[in-house]
TIDOZA-680848 format. One record per residue (C-alpha): residue in one letter; x, y, z. Coordinates in steps of 0.02 Angstrom, whole numbers, plus 50000, padded with zeros to 5 digits. Layout:
# TIDOZA-680848
aXYZ ...
END
This chain:
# TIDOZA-680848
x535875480254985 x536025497255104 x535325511455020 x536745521555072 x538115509455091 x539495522255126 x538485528755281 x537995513855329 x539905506655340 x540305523955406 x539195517955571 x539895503455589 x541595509355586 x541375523655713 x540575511655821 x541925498855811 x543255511055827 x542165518756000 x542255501756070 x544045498056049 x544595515456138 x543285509556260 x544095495056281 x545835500656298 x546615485956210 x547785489556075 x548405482855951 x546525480255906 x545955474655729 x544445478055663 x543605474355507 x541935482255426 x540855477655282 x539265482655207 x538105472955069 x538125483554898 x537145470654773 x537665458754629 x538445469254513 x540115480254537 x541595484354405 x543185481154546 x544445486054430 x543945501554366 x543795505754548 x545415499154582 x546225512254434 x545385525254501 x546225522854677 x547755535154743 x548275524654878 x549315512954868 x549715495654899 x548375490154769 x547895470754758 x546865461954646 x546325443154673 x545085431154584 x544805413654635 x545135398754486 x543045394954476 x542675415054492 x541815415154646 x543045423954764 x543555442354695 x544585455854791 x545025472354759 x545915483654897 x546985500354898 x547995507655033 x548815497255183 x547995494755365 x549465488255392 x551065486255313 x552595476755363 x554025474055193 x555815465055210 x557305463855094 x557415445755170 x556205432655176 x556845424255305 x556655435455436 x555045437555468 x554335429055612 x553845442655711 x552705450055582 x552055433155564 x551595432455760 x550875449255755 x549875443455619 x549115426955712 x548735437255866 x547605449755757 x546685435955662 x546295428655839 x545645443855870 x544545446855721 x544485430555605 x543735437355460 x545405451855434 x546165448455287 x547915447855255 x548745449555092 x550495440055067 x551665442854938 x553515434054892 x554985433354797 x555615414854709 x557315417954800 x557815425454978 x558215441854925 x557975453254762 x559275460854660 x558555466454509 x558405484054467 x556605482254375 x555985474954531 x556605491354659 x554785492354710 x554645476054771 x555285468354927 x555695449754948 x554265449055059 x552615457755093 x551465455755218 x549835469155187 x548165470455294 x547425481455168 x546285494955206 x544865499155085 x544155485354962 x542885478454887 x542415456254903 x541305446554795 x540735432054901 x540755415854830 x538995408154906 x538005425454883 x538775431554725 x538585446254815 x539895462154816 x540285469654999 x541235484955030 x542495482655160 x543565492855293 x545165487055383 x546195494955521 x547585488255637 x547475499355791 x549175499555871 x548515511955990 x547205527056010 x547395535355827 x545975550055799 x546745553655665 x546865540355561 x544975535755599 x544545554655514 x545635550955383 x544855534355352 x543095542155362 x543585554055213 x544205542355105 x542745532855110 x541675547855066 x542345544954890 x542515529054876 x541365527054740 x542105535854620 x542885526554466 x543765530654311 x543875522554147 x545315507754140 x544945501153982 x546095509553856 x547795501553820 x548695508453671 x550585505953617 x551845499453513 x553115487253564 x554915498553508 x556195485053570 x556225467753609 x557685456253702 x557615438153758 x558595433153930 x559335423253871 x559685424353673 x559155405253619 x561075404353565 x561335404553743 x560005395253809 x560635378953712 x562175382653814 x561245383853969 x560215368953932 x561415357253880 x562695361654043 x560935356754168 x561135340654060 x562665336354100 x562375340054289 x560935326754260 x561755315454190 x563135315154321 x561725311754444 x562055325454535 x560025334154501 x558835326354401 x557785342854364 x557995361454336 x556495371354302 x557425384654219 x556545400654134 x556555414554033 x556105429554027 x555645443253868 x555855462053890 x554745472253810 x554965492353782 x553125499753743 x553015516053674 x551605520253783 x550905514453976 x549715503353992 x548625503954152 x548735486454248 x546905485954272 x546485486454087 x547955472254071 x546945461654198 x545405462854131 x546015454553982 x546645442354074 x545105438554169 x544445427954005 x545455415454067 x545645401054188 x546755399454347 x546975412554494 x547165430454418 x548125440254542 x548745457854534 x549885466554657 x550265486754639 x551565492954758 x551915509254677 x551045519754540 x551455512554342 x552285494954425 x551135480754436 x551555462254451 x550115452854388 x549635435254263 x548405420354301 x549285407254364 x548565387654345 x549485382954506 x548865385554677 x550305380254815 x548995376254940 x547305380854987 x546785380755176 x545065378755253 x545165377755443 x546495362455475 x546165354455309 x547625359255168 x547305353954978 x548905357154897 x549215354154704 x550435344254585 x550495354954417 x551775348154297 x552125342454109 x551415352653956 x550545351553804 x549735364953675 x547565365753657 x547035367353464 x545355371653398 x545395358353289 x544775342053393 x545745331653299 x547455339053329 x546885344153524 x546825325253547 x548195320953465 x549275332953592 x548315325053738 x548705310353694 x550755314653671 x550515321453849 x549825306853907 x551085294853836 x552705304953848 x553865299053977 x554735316154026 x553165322654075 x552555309254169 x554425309254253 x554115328754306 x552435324954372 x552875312154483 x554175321654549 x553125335154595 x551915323754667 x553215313354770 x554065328854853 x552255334654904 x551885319854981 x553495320655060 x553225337455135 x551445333055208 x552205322755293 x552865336055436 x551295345855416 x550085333555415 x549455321155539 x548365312055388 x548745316855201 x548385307855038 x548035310154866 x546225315354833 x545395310454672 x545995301954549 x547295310054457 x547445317754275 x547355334054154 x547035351254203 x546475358454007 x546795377954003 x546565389253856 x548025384553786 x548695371353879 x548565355353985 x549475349354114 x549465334054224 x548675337854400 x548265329454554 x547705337554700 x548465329154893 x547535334455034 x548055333555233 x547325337555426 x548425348155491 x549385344755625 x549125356955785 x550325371355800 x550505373055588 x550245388755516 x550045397255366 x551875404155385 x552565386055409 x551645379055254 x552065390855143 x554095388055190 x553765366855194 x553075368955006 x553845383454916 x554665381854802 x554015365254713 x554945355054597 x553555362654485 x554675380454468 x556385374554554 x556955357454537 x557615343654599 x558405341454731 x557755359054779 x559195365954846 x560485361054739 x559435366354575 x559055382954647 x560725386554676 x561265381954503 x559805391654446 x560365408354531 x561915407454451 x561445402154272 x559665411654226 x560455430854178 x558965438054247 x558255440554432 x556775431654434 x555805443854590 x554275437354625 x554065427454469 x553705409754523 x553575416454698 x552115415154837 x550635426954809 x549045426854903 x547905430955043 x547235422455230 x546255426155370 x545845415455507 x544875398955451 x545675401555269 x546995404755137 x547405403454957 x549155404254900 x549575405554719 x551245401654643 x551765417654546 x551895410054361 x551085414954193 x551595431954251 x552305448054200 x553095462754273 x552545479954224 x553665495354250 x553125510254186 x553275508053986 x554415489854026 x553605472754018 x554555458754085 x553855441254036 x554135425854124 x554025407254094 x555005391854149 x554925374354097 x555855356354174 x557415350654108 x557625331554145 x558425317454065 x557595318053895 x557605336353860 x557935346753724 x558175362453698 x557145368553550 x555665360453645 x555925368953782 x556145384153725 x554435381053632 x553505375053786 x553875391453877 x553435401053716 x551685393753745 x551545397153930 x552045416453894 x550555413853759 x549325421653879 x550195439153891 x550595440453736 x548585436653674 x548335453153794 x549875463253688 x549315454553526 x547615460153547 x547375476353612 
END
């Protein structure tokens, strides 16, 4: 570790930033880190941060943390869609230095109309500034500088330089106190019978044969809760904890068990996350669920489509893809799920930007067929779902982890909005599903339950 890490990252910076004005070469990237040991608290950094985009990612085993404030770079659009040039920009940087790190961020559908999401765009794309890495082979924490040069800027170098001066400084994130004043469901269960039993009848026609449709609880607290204190509650448990802050008191955050793909160099593992089951402590109960899971037919029916459209998809990324390992259970707190994991080469030419709109969304949060069970999604669910079930993740060069945006919640000021979707197939009911997503909302309301 530097004894003076600041300084030390302060040098390399200026001397960076001397040899790209040298250079003349702009848009330049650069990217700065120094060692600063074993042990760091990232959140209650992270609270004590004034700029703003803040982002918060940890990897499903623990090993990879981030933790960044303020933008390098910032590029946000009310449609997804159009986005290419960003996404060009982006490759030509990360030729330029592989190791900058991008931070992507997206809504379930094209565009977003809901109100309680007004500080969220349908898509992000964030090189962000100031942050702080745990690497997974060290286990050591690095403190990390970003800048997108778009041309000679003296000014933003001495403006850089200050902030770091204090970057140190942290507050106390801990506290969350309230009292939940009002509750609503979207929809009432009165209506979500309705709901469910008209996605039946579209089944049974033949015209889909699954809707992942979800729900969502609104919460009034009496009181703000900071997200960092949320997340470190959250932290106890497994799957990819992700946080993003686009404004002050709004936070979209959760631990999600499904990763849409993970990329190292040209090889992609993407993941088949489907059918659900409680844990118990008692042994004898927890196997008697595992067993149901195994055995039920419904499940195994939403699993396999998950898994075939996958496979499907690999296809046009792919020039080799497969399943890898053998199949089964993913066992969570309190859940399982059935899992497999398919891994490809890619072909030449694929990018991060053409993976992510070849998989998302899966049958695992939309349906199938995909199009025609999103559609019938948008105009049943009376909610917008934002970047609930979404994309949400970071890349550089030789890598990239992109989780799917479920287990979530959205936090606006003293309003939580709680999300959770389960499949509808042939075979449904509605009670049980209702139930189902009950128990995947379990892990925010643990956090609310137990402050």
């Amino acid at each position: 570790m530097n004894s003076d890490p600041v300084k030390a990252l302060i040098r390399h910076l200026t001397r960076e930033y001397a040899k790209a004005v040298a250079a003349g070469k702009f848009p330049a990237a650069i990217r700065v880190q120094v060692d600063v040991g074993d042990q760091y608290d990232p959140l209650s950094w992270l609270a004590s941060q004034k700029e703003f985009p803040k982002f918060f990612w940890r990897s499903d085993d623990g090993g990879r943390v981030l933790a960044y404030a303020g933008a390098a770079y910032i590029h946000t659009g009310s449609d997804r869609a159009s986005t290419g040039e960003q996404w060009e920009d982006l490759r030509s940087w990360i030729t330029q230095e592989p190791s900058l790190r991008c931070w992507i961020g997206g809504s379930f559908y094209p565009r977003i109309h809901g109100r309680e999401w007004s500080d969220f765009d349908a898509f992000s794309m964030v090189v962000p500034k100031i942050g702080f890495e745990r690497d997974p082979i060290s286990a050591h924490w690095h403190l990390i500088c970003q800048l997108v040069l778009l041309e000679r800027q003296d000014g933003l170098i001495e403006s850089t330089l200050a902030d770091l001066a204090t970057i140190f400084y942290r507050e106390d994130h801990s506290a969350i106190s309230f009292d939940i004043l009002s509750r609503q469901e979207l929809p009432s269960y009165e209506n979500w019978e309705k709901i469910v039993a008209a996605i039946l009848e579209y089944i049974d026609a033949g015209d889909i044969s699954k809707v992942v449709l979800a729900r969502c609880l609104h919460l009034e607290m009496s009181h703000y809760a900071a997200p960092e204190a949320v997340m470190a509650r959250l932290l106890g448990q497994q799957g990819y904890a992700f946080m993003c802050q686009p404004a002050p008191q709004t936070a979209f955050l959760g631990v999600s068990p499904e990763l849409l793909y993970h990329r190292r160099r040209d090889r992609l593992d993407t993941f088949a996350v489907a059918g659900t089951r409680p844990r118990s402590q008692d042994e004898w109960e927890d196997q008697r669920f595992k067993e149901a899971l195994a055995t039920s037919t419904k499940d195994k029916l939403e699993h396999k489509q998950v898994v075939d459209m996958l496979a499907d998809r690999l296809k046009s990324l792919c020039v080799l893809s497969k399943a890898h390992g053998k199949g089964g259970m993913v066992e969570l707190a309190n859940q399982r799920h059935f899992y497999q994991c398919l891994r490809g080469r890619l072909l030449d030419g694929v990018n991060d930007e053409i993976i992510i709109n070849a998989l998302h969304p899966t049958p695992a949060v939309g349906g199938v067929p995909t199009r025609k069970a999103i559609d019938l999604l948008a105009s049943v669910e009376p909610f917008d779902r934002g970047w609930y079930a979404g994309t949400i993740g970071w890349l550089n060069r030789d890598e990239a982890q992109m989780a799917v945006g479920i287990r979530s919640c959205l936090i606006r000021r003293t309003s939580w909005y709680i999300y959770g979707g389960a499949g509808v197939v042939r075979g449904s009911d509605a009670l049980g599903e209702w139930e189902e997503i009950g128990l995947k909302m379990k892990n925010i309301m643990d956090v609310i339950d137990g402050r």
